[in-house]
ZADODO-23031 format. One record per residue (C-alpha): residue number from 1; residue in three letters; z, x, y. Coordinates in nm, 2 decimals. Example, Ala and Ser with C-alpha at 12.3 -4.5 7.8 and 13.67 -1.06 7.14 Angstrom:
+-----+-----+--------+--------+--------+
|   n | res |      w |      u |      v |
+-----+-----+--------+--------+--------+
|   1 | ALA |   0.78 |   1.23 |  -0.45 |
|   2 | SER |   0.71 |   1.37 |  -0.11 |
+-----+-----+--------+--------+--------+
//
This chain:
+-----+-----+--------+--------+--------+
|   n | res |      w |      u |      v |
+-----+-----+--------+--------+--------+
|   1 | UNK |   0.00 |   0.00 |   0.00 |
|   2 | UNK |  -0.09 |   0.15 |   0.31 |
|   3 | UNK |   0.07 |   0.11 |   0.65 |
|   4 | UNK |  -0.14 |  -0.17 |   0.80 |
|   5 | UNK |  -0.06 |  -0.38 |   0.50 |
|   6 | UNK |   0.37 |  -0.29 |   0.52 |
|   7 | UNK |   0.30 |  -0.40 |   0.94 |
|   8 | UNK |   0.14 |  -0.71 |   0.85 |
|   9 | UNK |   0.39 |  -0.80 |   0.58 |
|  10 | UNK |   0.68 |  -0.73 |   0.82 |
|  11 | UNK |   0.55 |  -0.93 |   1.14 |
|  12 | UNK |   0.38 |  -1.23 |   0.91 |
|  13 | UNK |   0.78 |  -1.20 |   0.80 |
|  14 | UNK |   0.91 |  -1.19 |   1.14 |
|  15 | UNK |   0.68 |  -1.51 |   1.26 |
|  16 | UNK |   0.78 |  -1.71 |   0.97 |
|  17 | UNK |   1.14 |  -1.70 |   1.04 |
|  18 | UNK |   1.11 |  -1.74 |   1.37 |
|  19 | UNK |   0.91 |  -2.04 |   1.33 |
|  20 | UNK |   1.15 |  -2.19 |   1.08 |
|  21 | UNK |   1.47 |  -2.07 |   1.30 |
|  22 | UNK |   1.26 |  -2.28 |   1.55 |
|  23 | UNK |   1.29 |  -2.56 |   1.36 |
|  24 | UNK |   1.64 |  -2.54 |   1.23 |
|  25 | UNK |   1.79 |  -2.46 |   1.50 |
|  26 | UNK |   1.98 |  -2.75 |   1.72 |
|  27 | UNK |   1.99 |  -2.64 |   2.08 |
|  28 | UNK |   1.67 |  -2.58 |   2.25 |
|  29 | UNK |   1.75 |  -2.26 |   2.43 |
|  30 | UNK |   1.76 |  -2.08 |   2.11 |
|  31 | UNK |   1.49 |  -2.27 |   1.95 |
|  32 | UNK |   1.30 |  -2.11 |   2.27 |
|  33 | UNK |   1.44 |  -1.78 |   2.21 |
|  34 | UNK |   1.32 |  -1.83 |   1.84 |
|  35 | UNK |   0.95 |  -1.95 |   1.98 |
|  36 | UNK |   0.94 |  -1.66 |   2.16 |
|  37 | UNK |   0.99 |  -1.43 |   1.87 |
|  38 | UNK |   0.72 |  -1.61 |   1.68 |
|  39 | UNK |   0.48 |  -1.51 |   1.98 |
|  40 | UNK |   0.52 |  -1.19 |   1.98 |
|  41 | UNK |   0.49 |  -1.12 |   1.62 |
|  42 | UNK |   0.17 |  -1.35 |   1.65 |
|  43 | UNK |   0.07 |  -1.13 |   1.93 |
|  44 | UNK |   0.14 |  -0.79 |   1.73 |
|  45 | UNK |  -0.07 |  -0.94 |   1.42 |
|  46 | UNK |  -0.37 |  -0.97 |   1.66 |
|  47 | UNK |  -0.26 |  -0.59 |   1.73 |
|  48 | UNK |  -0.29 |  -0.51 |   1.40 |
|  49 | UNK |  -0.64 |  -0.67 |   1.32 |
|  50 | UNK |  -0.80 |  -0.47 |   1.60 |
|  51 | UNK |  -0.83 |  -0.77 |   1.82 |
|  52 | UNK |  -0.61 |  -0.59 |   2.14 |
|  53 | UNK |  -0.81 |  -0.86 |   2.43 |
|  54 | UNK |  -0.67 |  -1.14 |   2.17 |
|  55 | UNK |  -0.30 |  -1.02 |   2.17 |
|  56 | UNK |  -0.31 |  -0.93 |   2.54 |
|  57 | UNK |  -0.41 |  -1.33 |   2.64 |
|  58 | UNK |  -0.14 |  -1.44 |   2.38 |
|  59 | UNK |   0.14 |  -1.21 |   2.50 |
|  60 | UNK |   0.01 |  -1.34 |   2.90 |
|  61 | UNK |  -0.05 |  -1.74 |   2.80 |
|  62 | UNK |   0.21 |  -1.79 |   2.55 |
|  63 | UNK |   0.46 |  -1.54 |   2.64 |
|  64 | UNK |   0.40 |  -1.49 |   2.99 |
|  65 | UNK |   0.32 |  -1.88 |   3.10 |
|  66 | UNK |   0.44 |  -2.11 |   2.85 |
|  67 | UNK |   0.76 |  -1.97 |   2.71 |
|  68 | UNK |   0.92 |  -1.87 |   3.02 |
|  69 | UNK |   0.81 |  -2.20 |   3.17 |
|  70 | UNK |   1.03 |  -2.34 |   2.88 |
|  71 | UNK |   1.33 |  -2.13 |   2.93 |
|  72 | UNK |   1.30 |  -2.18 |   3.33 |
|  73 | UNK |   1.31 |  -2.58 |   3.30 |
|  74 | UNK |   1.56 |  -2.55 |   3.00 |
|  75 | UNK |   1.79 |  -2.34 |   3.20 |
|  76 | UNK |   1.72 |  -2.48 |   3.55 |
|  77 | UNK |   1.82 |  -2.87 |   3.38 |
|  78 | UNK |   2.14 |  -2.68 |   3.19 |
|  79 | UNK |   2.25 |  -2.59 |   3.53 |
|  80 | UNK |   2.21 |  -2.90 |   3.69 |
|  81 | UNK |   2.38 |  -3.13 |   3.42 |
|  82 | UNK |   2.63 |  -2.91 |   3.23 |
|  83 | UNK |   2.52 |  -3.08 |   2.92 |
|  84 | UNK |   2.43 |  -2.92 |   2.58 |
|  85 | UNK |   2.05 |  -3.00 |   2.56 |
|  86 | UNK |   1.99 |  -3.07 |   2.17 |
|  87 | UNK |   1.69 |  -3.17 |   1.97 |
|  88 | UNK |   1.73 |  -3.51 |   1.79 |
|  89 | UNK |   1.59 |  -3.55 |   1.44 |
|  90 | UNK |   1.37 |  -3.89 |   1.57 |
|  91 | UNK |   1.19 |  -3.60 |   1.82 |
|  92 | UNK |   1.11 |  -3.36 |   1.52 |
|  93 | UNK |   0.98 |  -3.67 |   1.29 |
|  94 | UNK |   0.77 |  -3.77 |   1.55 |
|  95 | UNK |   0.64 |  -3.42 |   1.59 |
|  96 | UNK |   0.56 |  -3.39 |   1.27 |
|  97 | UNK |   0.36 |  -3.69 |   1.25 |
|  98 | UNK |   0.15 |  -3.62 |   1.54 |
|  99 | UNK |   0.12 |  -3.24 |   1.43 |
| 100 | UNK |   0.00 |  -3.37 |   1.10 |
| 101 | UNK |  -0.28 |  -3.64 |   1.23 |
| 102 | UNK |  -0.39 |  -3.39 |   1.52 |
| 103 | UNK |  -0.44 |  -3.12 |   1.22 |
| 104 | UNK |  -0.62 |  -3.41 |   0.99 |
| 105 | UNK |  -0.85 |  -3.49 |   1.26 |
| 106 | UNK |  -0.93 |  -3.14 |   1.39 |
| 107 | UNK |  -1.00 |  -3.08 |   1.05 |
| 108 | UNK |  -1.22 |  -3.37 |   0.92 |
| 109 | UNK |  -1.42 |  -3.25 |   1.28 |
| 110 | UNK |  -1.48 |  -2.87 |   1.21 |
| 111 | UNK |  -1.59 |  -2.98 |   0.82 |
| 112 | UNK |  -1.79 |  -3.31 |   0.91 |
| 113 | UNK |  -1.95 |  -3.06 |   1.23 |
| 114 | UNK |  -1.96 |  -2.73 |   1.08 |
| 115 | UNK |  -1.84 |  -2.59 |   1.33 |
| 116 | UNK |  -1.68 |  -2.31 |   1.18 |
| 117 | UNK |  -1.97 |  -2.07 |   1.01 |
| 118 | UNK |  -1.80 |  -1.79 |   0.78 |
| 119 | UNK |  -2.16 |  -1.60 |   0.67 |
| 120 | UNK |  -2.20 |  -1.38 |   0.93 |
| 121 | UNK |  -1.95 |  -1.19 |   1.14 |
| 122 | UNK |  -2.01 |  -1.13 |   1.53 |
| 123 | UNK |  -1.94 |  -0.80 |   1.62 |
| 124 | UNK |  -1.90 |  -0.71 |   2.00 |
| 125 | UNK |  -2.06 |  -0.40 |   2.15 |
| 126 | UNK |  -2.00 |  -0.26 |   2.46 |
| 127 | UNK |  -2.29 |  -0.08 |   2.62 |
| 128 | UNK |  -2.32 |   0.05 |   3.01 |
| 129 | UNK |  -2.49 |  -0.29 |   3.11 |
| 130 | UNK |  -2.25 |  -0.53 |   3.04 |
| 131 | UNK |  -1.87 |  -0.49 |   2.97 |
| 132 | UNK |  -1.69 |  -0.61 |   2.64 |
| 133 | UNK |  -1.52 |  -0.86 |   2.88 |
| 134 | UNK |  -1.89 |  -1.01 |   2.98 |
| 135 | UNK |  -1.93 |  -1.01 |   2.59 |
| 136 | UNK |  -1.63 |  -1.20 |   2.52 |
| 137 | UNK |  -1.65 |  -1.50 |   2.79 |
| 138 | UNK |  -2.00 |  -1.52 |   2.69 |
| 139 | UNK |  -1.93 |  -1.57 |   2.31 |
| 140 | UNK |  -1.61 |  -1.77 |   2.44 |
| 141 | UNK |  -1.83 |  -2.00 |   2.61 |
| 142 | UNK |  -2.11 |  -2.05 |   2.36 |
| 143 | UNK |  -2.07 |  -2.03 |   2.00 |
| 144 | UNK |  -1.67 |  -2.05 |   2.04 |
| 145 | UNK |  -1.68 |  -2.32 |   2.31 |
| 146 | UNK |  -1.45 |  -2.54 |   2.05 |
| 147 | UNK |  -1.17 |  -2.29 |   2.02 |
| 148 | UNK |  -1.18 |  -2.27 |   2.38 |
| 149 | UNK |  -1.10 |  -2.58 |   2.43 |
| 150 | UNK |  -0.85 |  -2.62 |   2.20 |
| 151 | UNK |  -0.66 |  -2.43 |   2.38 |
| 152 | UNK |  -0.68 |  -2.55 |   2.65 |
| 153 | UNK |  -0.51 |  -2.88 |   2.48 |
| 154 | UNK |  -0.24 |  -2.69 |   2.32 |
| 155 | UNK |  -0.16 |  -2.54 |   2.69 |
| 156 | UNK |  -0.18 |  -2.92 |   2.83 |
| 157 | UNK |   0.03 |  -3.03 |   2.55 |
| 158 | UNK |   0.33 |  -2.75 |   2.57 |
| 159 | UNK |   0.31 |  -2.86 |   2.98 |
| 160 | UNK |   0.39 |  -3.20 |   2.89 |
| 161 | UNK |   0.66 |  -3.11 |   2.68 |
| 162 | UNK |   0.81 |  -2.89 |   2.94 |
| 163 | UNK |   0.77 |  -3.16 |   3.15 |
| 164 | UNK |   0.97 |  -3.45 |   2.86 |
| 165 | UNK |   1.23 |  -3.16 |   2.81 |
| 166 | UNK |   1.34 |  -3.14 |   3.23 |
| 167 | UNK |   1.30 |  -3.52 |   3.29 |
| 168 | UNK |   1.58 |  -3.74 |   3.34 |
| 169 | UNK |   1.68 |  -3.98 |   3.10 |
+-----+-----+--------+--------+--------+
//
């Protein structure tokens, strides 16, 4: 077993239990904490298959934008009420029925549209003309145009959460 494999072993390792620690665990600042963890051993798997522009917008999106946006409106709303903010198993059902039907649909779409295409494998070269960036948003905005989006509805969607978790009851 070569290095790369013992890495990949170890953060795949470190992302699991984070994400389960995310689930188990009752208050939300340390389910945040957990989130967090999860992102960066996402982020350091990207690392490790050579895709450095795809861990460098995770670490900035995820870890940069949308976890500290959760710990700011966490913490800001812990200040202000002095209460214990805890996750109620009727929230995590419901999660896990709208996680399942969003993954049911996104996947009857990319089989029924073939949008996903496994044969060939796009390779980016850099040359003096144009930049890998150039490369990148170019492929982003063509033949990956789906993914792209996709995240863009994951982003929306964590917003609105952020938003649910700092309202007022």
């Amino acid at each position: 077993m070569n290095t790369i494999k013992i890495l990949e072993i170890i953060f795949g390792s470190i992302v699991i239990l984070s994400a389960l620690s995310v689930w188990y665990q009752r208050e939300v600042v340390k389910s945040a904490f957990s989130f967090l963890g999860a992102m960066l051993g996402v982020a350091a798997l990207f690392v490790l298959q050579g895709a450095d522009f795809v861990a460098a917008t995770h670490l900035a999106i995820y870890v940069g934008g949308v976890v500290v946006l959760l710990l700011f409106g966490i913490m800001f709303v812990h200040k202000i009420s002095d209460e214990k903010i805890v996750s109620d198993w009727q929230y995590k059902l419901s999660g896990i029925s709208f996680s399942t039907l969003l993954i049911v649909v996104l996947l009857s779409w990319i089989w029924r549209g073939k949008l996903i295409t496994f044969a060939t494998k796009k390779e980016i070269s850099s040359t003096i003309e144009t930049s890998t960036l150039d490369e990148i948003a170019r492929l982003f905005l063509t033949d990956y145009i789906i993914f792209f989006e996709l995240g863009g509805i994951l982003l929306t969607i964590a917003l609105l959460g952020v938003a649910v978790l700092v309202g007022k009851k």
